[in-house]
Each structure stands twice: as C-alpha cells, then as structure tokens.
C-alpha positions as CSV (number, residue, x, y, z in Angstrom):
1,X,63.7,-0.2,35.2
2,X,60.6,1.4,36.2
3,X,57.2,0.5,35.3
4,X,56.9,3.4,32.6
5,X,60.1,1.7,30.9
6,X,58.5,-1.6,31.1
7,X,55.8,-0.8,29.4
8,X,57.1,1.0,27.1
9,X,59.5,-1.6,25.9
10,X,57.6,-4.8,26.3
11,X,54.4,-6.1,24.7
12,X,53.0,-8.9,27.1
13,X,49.5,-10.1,25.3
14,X,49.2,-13.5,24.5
15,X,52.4,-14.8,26.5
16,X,51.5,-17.6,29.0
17,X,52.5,-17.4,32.2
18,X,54.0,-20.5,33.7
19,X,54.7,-20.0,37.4
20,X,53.7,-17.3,39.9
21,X,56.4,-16.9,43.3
22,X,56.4,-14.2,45.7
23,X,59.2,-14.2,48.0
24,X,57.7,-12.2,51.0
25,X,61.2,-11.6,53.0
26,X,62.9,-9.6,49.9
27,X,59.4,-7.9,48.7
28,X,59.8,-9.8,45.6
29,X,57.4,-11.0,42.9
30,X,58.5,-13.4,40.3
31,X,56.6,-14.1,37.2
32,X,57.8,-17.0,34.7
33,X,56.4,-17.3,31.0
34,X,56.5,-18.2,27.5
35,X,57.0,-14.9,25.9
36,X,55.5,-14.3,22.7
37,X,59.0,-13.1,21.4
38,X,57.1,-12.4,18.0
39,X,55.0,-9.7,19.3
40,X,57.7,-7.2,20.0
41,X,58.6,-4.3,18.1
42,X,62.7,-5.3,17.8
43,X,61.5,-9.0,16.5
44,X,62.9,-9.7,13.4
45,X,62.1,-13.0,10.7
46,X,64.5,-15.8,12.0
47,X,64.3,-14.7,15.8
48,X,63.0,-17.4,18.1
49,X,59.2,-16.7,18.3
50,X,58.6,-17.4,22.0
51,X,61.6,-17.2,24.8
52,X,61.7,-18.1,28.3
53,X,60.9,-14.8,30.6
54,X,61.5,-14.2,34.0
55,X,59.8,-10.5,34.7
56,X,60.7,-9.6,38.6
57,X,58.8,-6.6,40.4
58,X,60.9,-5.2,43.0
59,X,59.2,-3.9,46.7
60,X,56.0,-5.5,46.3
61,X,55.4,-5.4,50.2
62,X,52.2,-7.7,49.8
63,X,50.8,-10.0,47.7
64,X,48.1,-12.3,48.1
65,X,47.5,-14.1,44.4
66,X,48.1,-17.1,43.3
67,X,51.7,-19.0,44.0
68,X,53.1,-21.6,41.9
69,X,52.9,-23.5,39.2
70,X,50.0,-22.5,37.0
71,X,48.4,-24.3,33.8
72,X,49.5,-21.9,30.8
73,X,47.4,-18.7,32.4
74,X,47.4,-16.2,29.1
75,X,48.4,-12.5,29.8
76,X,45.3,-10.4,28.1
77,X,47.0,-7.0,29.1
78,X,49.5,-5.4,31.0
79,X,49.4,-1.5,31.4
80,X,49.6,1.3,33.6
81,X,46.9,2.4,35.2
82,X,47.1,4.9,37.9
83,X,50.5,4.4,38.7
84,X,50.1,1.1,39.0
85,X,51.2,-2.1,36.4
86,X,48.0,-3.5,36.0
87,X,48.2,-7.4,34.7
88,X,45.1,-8.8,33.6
89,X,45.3,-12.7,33.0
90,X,42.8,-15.6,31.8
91,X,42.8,-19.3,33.0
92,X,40.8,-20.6,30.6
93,X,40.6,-24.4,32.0
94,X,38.8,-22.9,35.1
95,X,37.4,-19.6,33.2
96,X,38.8,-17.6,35.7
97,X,40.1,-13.9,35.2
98,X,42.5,-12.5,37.7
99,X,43.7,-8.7,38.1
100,X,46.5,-7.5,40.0
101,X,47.6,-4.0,40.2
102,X,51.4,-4.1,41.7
103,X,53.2,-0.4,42.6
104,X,57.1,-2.5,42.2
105,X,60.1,0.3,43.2
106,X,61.5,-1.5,40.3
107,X,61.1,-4.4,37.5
108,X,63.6,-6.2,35.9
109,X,63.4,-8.6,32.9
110,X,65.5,-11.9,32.4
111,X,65.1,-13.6,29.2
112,X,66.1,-16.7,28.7
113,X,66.0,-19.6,26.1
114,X,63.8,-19.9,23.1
115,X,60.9,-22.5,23.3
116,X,61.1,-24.9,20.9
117,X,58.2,-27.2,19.8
C-alpha cells in the first residue's frame, strides 16, 4: 500500500511501539507495537482492543534512529506531511520525543494476535 492508503486506513495514536529494526541490505524498516485495535474506525464491541502490529516501510534507503527493543515508546501521531509519513513518538521514562519522516516505495501491515492482560 502506499503511504496515502496507510493513512487513510489506520489510526496509530496511542499504540506503543515495542521494537524498532532496520534491515539495511533489503531497505527495510520494521516497526513492532501494541495496536490500539480500539481506535479504528472498523472496531466493533467484542473485538480484541489491542493486537499485535507489525507495520513494514518498504525502500527506506537510510535510517539512522533507534534499533531494537524499546520500553513501550507511545505513537503521538503519524501523518503525511510533504510526501513524507511523519511518526512522531514519546519515551516518557527518558522524556524524550523522536521524529522521523520516512519516503517508503511501499508499507505493508501485519496484524497479529490480540494482547491479552
């Protein structure tokens, strides 16, 4: 999908991200999270509220952020902004902010299972 059908489709606020990998031979960056299943427009009452979410941006040719596992960083937005997905996260253990603006030639979404408490 393109990044116009991404964010069109998906509502990313308040999901916590989990791990960050970039794998620089294929161009490809990987972004695990607990996504707040709740928050999107096809959720219905009985639907699992938060799912495992893999969302993978295709032809990033560099990336220098942060890799690995992360502490629970919180998505504040995610939006297009000149032609660009802009993802705008918190840390709030280290009240840190981070902003990355990725051009992908695609992004694909793999949801997984539902978090359970």
């Amino acid at each position: 999908m393109t990044i116009q059908e991404l964010d069109n489709k998906y509502y990313f606020h308040d999901s916590m991200i989990t791990n960050i990998s970039y794998i620089e031979s294929d161009h490809k960056l990987i972004i695990s999270m607990e996504f707040c299943n709740w928050a999107q427009s096809w959720y219905k009452e009985g639907d699992p509220e938060l799912v495992e979410l893999k969302l993978i941006f295709y032809g990033i040719e560099t990336y220098d952020g942060i890799v690995g596992d992360v502490d629970y960083f919180s998505i504040l937005d995610g939006e297009i902004i000149d032609e660009k997905y802009h993802l705008f996260i918190e840390d709030d253990f280290h009240q840190a902010f981070y902003e990355y603006y990725l051009e992908p030639s695609s992004v694909d979404v793999s949801i997984g299972a539902p978090i359970v408490d």
